[in-house]
matplotlib code that plots the C-alpha trace (Angstrom):
import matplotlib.pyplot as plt

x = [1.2, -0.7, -3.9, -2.7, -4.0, -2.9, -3.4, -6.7, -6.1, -2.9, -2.4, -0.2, 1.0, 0.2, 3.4, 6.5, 5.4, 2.9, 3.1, 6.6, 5.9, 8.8, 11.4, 8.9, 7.7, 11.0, 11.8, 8.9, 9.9, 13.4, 12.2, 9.3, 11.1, 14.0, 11.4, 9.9, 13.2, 16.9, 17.6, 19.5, 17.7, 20.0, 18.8, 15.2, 15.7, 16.6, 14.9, 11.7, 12.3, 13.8, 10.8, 8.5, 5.3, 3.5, 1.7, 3.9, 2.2, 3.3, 6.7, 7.1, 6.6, 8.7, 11.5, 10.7, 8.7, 5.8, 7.1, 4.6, 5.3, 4.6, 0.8, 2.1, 4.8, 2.8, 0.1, 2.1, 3.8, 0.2, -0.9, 2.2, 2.4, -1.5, -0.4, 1.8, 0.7, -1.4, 1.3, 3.5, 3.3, 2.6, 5.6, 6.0, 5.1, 2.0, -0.6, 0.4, 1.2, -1.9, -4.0, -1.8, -2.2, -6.3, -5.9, -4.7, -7.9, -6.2, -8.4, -5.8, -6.5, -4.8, -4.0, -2.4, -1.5, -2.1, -5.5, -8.7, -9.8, -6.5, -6.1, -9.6, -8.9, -5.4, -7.0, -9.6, -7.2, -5.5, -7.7, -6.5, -9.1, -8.5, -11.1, -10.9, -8.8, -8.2, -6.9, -6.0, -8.9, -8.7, -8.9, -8.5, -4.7, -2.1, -1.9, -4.0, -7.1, -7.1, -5.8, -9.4, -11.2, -10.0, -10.6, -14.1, -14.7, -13.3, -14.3, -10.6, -8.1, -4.6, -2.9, -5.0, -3.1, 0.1, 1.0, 3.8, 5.6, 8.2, 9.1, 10.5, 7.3, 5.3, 6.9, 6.4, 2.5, 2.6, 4.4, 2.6, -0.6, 0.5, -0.2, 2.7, 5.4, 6.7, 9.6, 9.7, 13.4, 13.8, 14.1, 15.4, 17.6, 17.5, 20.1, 18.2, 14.8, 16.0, 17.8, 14.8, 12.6, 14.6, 12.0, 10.4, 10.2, 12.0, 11.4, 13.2, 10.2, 6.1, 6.5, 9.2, 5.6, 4.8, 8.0, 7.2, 6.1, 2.0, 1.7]
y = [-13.1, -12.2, -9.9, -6.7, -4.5, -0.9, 0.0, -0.3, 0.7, -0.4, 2.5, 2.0, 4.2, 2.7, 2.8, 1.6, 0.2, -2.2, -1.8, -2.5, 0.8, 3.8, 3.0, 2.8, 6.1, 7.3, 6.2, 8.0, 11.1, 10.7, 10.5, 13.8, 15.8, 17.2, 17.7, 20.5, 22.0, 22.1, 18.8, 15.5, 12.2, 11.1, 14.4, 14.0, 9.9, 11.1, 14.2, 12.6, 9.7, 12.2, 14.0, 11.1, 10.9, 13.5, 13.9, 14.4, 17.8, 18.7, 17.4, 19.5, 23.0, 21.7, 21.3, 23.8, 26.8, 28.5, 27.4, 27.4, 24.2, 22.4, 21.5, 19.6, 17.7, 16.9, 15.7, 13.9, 11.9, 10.9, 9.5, 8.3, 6.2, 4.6, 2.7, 0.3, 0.7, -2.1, -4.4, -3.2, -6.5, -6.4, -7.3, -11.0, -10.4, -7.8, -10.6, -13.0, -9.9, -8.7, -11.6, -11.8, -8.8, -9.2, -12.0, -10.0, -7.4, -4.5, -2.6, -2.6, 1.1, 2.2, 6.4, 6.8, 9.9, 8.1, 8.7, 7.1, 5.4, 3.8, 2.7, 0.9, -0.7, -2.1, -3.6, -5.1, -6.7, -8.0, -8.9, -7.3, -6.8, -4.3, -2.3, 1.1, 2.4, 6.2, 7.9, 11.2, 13.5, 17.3, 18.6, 15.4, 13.9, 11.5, 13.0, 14.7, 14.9, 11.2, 10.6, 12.4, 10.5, 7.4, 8.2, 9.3, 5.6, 3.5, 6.0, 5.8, 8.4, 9.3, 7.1, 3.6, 4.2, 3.8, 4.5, 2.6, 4.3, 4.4, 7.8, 11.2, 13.3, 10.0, 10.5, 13.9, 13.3, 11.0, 12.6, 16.0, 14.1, 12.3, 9.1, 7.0, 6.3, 2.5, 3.3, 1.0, 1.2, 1.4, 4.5, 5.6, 3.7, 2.9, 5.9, 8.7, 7.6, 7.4, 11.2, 12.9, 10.3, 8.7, 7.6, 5.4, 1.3, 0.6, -2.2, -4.0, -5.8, -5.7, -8.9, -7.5, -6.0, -9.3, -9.2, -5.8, -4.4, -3.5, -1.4]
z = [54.4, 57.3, 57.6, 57.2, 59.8, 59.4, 55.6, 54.2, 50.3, 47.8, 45.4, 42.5, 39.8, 36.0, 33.6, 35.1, 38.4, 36.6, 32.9, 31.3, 29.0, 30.1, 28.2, 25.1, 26.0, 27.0, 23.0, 21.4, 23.7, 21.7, 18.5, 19.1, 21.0, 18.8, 15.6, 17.9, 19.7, 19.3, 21.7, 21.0, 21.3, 24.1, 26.1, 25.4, 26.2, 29.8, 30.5, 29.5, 32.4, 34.7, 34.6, 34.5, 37.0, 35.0, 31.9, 29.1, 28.5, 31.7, 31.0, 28.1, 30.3, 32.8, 29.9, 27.5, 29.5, 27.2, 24.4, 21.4, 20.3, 23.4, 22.4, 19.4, 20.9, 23.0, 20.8, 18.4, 21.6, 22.8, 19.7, 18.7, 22.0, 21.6, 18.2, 20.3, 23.9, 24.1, 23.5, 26.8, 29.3, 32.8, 35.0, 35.2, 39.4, 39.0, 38.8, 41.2, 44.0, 43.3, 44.6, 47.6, 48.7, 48.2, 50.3, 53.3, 52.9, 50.7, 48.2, 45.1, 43.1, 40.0, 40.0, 36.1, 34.6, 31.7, 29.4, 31.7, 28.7, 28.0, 31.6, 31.3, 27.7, 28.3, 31.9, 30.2, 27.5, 30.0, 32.2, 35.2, 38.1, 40.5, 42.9, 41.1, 38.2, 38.3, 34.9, 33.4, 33.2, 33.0, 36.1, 37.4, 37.9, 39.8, 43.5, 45.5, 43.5, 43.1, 46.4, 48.1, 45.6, 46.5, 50.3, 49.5, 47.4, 50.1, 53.3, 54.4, 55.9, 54.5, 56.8, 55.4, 52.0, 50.8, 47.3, 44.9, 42.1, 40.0, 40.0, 42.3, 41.5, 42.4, 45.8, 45.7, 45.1, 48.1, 50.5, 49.4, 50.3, 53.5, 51.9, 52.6, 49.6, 48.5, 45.9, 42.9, 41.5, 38.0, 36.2, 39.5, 41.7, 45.8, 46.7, 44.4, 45.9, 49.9, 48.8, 48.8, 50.8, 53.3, 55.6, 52.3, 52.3, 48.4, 46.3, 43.3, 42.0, 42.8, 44.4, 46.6, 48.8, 50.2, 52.1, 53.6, 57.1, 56.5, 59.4]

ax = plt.figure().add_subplot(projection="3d")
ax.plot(x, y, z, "-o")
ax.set_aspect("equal")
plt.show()
């Protein structure tokens, strides 16, 4: 690869894009979801990864409006999802794409709507080293808020960053923030991503970013 010299900063979305954990989750969704409201697994299965990209709490009043059962769903889902989360892999590609795109300069960043103190324990278990590693806090959440604090860290502009995910409302986070968007198929395919962000590069794998235009 050669020296990238347009984008300054990697940002990548946690679960999905580098952790092998959304169809876990998507699972534990299943089995929470109809104990609190009158939903089939299948639907809650596929409404939970159709609405991925936030925090499940936010998922909830995006499904199920006000509804006073929303806090324990929610709360049963989060612990639920820590007994086992540990044991999610990386994708095969994460580690070795990582050091090649260090090679050509990039700061590598991890923005997670996933718990910060989760996001630090599973990198340490796994030994993953990456510049900064931004996770859920109150107040403090994937998109614009940790989009300014990564520009702050790293004294960057919007236009030094792109940002991977996995997921529309990772998109909409990006696009929202003028960072520029990689698409990570998956949960959502090539055609569903370029619908609402035609303009964005889409990849099959991580390692798929080598092969990219930096600009």
């Amino acid at each position: 690869m050669k020296k990238n010299s347009g984008k300054k900063i990697a940002i990548f979305d946690f679960d999905g894009t580098l952790v092998d954990s959304m169809l876990s989750f998507a699972k534990i969704a299943s089995q929470v979801m109809p104990k609190y409201y009158d939903v089939e697994k299948k639907w809650a299965f596929e409404n939970y990864l159709r609405t991925s990209g936030i925090p499940f709490s936010e998922q909830l009043e995006e499904l199920f409006p006000k509804d006073a059962n929303n806090a324990f769903a929610s709360l049963e889902f989060e612990e639920t999802k820590k007994i086992t989360y540990f044991e999610r892999p990386l994708f095969d590609d994460v580690e070795e794409t990582f050091a090649s795109l260090s090679q050509i300069g990039l700061k590598l960043v991890i923005s997670s709507n996933n718990f910060q103190h989760l996001v630090d324990e599973y990198l340490k278990k796994k030994t993953l080293n990456v510049d900064l590693a931004l996770g859920y806090k109150e107040n403090f959440a994937k998109g614009a808020k940790h989009f300014e604090y990564v520009k702050q860290s790293f004294l960057a502009e919007d236009h030094e960053m792109i940002f991977v995910g996995d997921s529309i409302k990772d998109g909409e986070r990006a696009y929202n923030s003028n960072v520029d968007f990689i698409a990570k198929t998956g949960i959502f395919t090539r055609e569903e991503f370029l619908k609402d962000f035609p303009k964005a590069q889409v990849i099959y794998s991580l390692s798929d970013l080598k092969n990219l235009k930096w600009m």
